[in-house]
C-alpha positions as CSV (number, residue, x, y, z in Angstrom):
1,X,105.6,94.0,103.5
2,X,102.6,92.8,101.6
3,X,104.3,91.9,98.2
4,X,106.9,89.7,100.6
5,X,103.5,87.8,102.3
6,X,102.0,87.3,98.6
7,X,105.3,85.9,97.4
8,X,106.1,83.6,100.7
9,X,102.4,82.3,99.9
10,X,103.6,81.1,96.7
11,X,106.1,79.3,98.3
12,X,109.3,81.5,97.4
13,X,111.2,81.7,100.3
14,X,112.8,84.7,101.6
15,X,116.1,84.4,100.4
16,X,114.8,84.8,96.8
17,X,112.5,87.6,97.1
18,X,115.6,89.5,98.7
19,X,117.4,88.2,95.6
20,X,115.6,89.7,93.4
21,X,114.4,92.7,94.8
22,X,117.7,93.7,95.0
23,X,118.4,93.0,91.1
24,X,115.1,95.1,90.7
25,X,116.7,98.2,93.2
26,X,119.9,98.2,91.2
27,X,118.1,98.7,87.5
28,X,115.8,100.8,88.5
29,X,117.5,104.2,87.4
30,X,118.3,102.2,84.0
31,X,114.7,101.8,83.6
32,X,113.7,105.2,84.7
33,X,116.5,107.0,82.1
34,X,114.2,104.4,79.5
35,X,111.0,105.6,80.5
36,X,112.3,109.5,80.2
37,X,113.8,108.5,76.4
38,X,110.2,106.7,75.5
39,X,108.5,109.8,76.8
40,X,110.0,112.0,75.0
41,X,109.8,110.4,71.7
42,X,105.9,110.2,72.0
């Protein structure tokens, strides 16, 4: 968990890095059906 180490440096605690690596996990196949749409209008 390196990115979790970088971000406790920083000073967020855990409890938000959870947060939002969950909010992250639950877009992530929105983002990926945006990607495939941008790639095939290129």
């Amino acid at each position: 968990m390196i990115m979790r180490e970088m971000y406790k440096n920083m000073g967020i605690c855990d409890e938000v890095y959870d947060y939002c690596d969950n909010i992250i996990k639950s877009l992530h196949d929105r983002f990926e059906e945006i990607d495939k749409n941008a790639e095939y209008t290129r």
